[in-house]
C-alpha positions as CSV (number, residue, x, y, z in Angstrom):
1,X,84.4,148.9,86.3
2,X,87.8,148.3,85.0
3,X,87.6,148.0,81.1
4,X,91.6,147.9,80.4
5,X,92.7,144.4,79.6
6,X,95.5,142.9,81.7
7,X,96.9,139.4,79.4
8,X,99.1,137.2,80.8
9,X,101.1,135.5,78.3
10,X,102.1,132.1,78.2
11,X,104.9,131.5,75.4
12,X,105.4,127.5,74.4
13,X,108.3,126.2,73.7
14,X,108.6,121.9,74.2
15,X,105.8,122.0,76.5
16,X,107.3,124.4,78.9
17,X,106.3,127.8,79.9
18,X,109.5,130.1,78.5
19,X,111.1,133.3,79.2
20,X,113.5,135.5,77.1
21,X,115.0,139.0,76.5
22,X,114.5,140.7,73.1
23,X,113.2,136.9,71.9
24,X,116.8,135.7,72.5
25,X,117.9,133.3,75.8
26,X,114.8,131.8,76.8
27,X,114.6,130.5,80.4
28,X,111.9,127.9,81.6
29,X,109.1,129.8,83.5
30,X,106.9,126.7,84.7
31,X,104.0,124.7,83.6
32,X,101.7,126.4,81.3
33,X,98.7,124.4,81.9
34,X,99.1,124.8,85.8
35,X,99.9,129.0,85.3
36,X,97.1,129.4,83.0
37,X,94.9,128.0,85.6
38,X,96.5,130.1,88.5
39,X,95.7,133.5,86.1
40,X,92.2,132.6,85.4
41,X,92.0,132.2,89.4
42,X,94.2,135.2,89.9
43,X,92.1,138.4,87.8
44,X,93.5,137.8,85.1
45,X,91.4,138.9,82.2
46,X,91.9,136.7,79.2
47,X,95.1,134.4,78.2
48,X,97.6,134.2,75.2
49,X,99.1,131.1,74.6
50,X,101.4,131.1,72.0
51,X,103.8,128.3,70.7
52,X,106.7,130.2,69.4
53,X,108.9,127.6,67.7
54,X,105.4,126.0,65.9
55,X,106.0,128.3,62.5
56,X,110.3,127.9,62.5
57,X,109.7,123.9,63.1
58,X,106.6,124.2,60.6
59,X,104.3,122.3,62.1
60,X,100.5,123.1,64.0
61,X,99.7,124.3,67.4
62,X,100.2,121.9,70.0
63,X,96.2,120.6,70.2
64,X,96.3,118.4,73.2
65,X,98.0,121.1,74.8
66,X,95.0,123.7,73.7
67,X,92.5,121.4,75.4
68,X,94.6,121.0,78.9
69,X,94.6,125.1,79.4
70,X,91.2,125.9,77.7
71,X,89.9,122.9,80.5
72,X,91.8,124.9,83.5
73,X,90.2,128.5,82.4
74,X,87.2,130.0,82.1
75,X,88.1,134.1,80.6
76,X,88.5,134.3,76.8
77,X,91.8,132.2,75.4
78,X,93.5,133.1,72.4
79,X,96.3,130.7,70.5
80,X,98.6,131.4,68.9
81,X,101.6,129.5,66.5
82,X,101.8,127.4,63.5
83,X,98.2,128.6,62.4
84,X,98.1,128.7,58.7
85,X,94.6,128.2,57.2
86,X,90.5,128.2,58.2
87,X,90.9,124.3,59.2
88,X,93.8,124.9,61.8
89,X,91.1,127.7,63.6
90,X,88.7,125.5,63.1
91,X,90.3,122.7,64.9
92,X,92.0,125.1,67.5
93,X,88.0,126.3,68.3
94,X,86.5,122.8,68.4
95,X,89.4,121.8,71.3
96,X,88.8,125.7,73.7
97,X,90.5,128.4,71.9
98,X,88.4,131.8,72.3
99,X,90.5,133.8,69.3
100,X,93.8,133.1,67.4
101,X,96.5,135.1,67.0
102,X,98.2,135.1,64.0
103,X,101.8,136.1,62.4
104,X,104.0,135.4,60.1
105,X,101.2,133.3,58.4
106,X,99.7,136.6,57.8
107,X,103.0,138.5,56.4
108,X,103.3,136.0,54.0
109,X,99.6,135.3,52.6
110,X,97.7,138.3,53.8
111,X,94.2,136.3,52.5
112,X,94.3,134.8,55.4
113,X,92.9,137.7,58.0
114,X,90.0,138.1,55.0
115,X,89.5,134.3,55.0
116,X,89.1,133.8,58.6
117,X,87.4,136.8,59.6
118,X,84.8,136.0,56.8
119,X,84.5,132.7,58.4
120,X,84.7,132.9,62.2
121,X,84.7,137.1,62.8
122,X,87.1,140.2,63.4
123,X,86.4,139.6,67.1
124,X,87.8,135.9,67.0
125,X,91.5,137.5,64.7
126,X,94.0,138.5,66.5
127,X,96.5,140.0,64.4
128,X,100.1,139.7,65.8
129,X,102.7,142.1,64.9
130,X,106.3,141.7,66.3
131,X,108.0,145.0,65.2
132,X,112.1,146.5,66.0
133,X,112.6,149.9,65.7
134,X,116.0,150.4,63.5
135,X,117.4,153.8,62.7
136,X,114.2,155.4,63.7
137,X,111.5,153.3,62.0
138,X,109.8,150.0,63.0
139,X,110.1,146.8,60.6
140,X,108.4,144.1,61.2
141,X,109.9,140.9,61.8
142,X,108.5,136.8,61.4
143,X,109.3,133.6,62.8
144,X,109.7,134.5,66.2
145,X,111.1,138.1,65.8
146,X,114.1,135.9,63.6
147,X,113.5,137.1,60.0
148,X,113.3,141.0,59.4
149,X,110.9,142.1,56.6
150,X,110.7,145.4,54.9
151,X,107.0,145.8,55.9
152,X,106.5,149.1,58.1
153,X,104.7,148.5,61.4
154,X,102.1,151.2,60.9
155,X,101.2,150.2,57.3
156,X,101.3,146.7,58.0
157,X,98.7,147.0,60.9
158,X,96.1,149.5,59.1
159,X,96.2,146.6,56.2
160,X,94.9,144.2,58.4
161,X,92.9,146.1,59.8
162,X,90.9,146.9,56.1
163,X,90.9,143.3,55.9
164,X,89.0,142.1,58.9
165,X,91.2,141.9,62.1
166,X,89.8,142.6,65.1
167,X,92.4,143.2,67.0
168,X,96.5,144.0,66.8
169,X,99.0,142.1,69.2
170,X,101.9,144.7,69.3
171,X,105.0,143.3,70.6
172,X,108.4,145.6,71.0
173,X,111.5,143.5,70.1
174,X,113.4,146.4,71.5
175,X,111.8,146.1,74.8
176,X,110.9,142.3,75.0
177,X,112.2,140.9,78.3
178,X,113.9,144.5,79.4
179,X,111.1,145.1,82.5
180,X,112.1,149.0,81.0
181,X,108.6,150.1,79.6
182,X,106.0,149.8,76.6
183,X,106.6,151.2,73.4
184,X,104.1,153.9,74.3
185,X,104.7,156.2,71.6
186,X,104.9,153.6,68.8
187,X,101.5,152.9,70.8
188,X,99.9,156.1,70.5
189,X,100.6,156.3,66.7
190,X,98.8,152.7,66.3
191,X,95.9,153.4,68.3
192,X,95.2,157.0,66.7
193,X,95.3,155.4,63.1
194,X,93.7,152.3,64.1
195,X,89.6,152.0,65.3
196,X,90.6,148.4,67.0
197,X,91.8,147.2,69.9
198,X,95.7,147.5,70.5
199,X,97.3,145.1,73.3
200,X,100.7,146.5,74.4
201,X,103.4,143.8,74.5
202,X,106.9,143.7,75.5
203,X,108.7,145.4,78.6
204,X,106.2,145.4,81.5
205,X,108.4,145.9,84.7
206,X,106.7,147.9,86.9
207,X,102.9,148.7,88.1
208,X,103.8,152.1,86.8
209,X,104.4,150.8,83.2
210,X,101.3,149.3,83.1
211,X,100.0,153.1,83.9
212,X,101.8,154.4,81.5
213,X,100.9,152.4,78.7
214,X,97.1,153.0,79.3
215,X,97.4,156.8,79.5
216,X,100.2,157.3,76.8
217,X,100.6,154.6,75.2
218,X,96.7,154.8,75.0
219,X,96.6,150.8,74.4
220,X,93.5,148.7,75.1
221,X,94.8,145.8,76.7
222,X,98.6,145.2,78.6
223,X,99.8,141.6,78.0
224,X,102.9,140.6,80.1
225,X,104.9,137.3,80.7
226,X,107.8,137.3,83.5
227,X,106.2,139.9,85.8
228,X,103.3,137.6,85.9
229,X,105.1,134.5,86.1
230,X,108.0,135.0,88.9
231,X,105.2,136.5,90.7
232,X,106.9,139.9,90.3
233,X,103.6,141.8,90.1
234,X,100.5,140.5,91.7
235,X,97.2,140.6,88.9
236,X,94.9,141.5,91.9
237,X,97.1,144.1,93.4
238,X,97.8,145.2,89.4
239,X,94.3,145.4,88.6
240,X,93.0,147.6,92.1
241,X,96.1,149.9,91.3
242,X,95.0,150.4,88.2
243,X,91.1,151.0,89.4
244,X,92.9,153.5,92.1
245,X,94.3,155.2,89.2
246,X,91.1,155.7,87.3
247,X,91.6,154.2,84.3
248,X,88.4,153.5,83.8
249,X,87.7,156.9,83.1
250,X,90.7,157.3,80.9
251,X,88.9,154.7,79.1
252,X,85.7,156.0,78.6
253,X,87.8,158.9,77.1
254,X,89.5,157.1,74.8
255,X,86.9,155.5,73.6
256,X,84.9,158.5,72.8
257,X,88.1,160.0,70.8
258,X,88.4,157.0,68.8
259,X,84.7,157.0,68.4
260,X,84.5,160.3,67.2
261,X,87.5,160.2,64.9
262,X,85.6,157.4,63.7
263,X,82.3,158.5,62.8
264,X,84.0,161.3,60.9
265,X,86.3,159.4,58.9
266,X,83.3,157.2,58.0
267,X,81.0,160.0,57.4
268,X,83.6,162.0,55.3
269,X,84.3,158.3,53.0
270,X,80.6,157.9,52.2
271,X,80.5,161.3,51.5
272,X,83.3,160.6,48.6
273,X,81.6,157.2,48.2
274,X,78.0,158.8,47.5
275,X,79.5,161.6,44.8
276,X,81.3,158.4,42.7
277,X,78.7,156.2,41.4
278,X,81.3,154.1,40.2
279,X,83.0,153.3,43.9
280,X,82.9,150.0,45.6
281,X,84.2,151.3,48.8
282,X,81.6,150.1,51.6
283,X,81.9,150.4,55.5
284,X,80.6,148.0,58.4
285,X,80.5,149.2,62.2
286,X,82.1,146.1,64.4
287,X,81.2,146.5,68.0
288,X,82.1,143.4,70.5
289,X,81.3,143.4,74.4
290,X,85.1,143.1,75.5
291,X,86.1,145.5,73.3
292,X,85.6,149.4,71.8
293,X,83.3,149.8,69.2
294,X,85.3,150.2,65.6
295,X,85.2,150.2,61.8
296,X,86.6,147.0,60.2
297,X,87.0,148.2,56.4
298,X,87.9,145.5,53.3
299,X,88.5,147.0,49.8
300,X,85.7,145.3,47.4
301,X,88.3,145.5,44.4
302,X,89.8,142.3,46.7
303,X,87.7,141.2,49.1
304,X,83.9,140.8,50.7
305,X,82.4,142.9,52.7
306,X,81.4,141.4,55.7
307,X,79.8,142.2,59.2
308,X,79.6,141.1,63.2
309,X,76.5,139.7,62.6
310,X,77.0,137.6,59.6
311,X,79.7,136.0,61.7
312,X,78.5,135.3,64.8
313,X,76.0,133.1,63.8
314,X,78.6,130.3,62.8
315,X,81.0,131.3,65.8
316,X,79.9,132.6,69.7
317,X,82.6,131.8,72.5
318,X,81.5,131.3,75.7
319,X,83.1,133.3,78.4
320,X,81.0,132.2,81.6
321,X,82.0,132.8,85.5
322,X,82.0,129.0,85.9
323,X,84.4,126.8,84.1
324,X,83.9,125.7,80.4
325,X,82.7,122.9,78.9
326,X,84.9,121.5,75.7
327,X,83.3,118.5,73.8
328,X,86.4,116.4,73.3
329,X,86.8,115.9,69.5
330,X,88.9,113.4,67.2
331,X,92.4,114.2,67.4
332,X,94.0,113.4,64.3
333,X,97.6,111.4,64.8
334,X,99.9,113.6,62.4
């Protein structure tokens, strides 16, 4: 069985599916709520839908918008855009969202991964991280990829990690839109310092990059946009090229080096946290059904300690082979 993750990814802007290169000259690419249904059809193993100009025109994720694609699909659906706070999840949840993804929102109050994973769990946090690599090292950017920040992509994605994400969205400026390749060894580094799941974003071209990304890049899950939707590169003819190629097997590997690098880092901290009475520190094991078993660690000099299971009782999606069922709430009219 194929455990990789192939992700289309449907970017919002107006209403419209969009297309750019490195974030900049966006193209329309066709209605989202008719291409998320044609993935779900397709193979395609979950969806991103994010609404990229919801955090520079400060207001929410389109809702009614939400509902439409979460109606059409029936494989996990994250959202992303505009989210700011535990009500805006809660809101994007009640109307078919699987997971959110969120970005800047995070950069700029960093509380917020420890609020909602307290509240909802890793598994339903995506943590988005749109990085450039200048001079040699990766900065991460906001807004869109439109505001640079000093914050280093590495350090940035192992602190949200301590604080409850359960997975990382990494998407290449350098290689958005380019059809050249994944950032496979920025990849590598992030999912060797990292015990959750990595999705490789930005410059899918070719069935080979896809490959490649998997074996070096070592990433969890591939999301793509254009390949997918110009019809470039068939999901079901992806996906048995990928089986051909074993990755499966890679997987199983991976997981099993991530595992093991794992148990002794754990091992080794409650050594430390065993010999010094006077330490907080305190680890919780995370393990999801899509995804590999990993740590999720929160400092208690900030945060609480949390687990999977505490969480799941307030939040389960539904991933079933038949389509979902949304009870249609109150929109508010803002």
């Amino acid at each position: 069985m194929l455990t990789k993750r192939i992700i289309p990814c449907l970017d919002i802007k107006n209403g419209r599916t969009v297309k750019g290169v490195n974030f900049v000259n966006l193209i329309d690419a066709g209605d989202p709520v008719t291409l998320a249904k044609q993935y779900a059809e397709l193979g395609a193993d979950e969806l991103v839908f994010l609404d990229i100009s919801a955090t520079l025109e400060g207001r929410k994720t389109m809702i009614e918008m939400v509902h439409k694609i979460a109606e059409q699909v029936n494989i996990p659906f994250t959202v992303g855009g505009g989210i700011s706070s535990v009500e805006n999840v809660n809101e994007l949840l009640k109307w078919g969202a699987d997971k959110v993804s969120i970005n800047s929102s995070a950069i700029k109050r960093p509380e917020l991964v420890n609020e909602l994973a307290e509240k909802f769990g890793s598994q339903c946090v995506v943590v988005a991280i749109d990085a450039k690599q200048i001079d040699g090292e990766w900065f991460v950017h906001l807004a869109g990829g439109t505001i640079p920040t000093k914050l280093n992509l590495f350090e940035w994605a192992k602190e949200v990690e301590k604080r409850g994400a359960g997975e990382i969205l990494f998407t290449s400026m350098n290689h958005d839109g380019t059809k050249s390749g994944f950032a496979n060894e920025a990849l590598a580094k992030l999912s060797s310092a990292l015990n959750i799941p990595i999705i490789a974003s930005g410059g899918a071209g070719t069935v080979q990059h896809f490959v490649d990304t998997f074996k070096i890049g070592k990433a969890d899950a591939a999301l793509a946009a254009s390949v997918f939707h110009f019809g470039e590169i068939p999901i079901l003819g992806l996906k048995e090229e990928l089986k051909n190629k074993k990755l499966d097997e890679l997987n199983g590997e991976l997981k099993t080096e991530k595992e093991t690098k794992k148990h002794k880092q754990y091992t080794q901290e409650k050594r430390t946290t065993h010999n010094t009475p006077q330490s907080k520190t305190k680890h919780t094991k995370h393990t999801t059904e899509q995804h590999n078993t990993h740590n999720t660690h929160h400092s208690t000099t900030q945060h609480t300690i949390h687990t999977t299971a505490q969480h799941n009782t307030q939040y389960t999606p539904q991933h079933n082979t038949t389509h979902k069922t949304h009870t249609t709430p109150q929109q508010n009219t803002e």
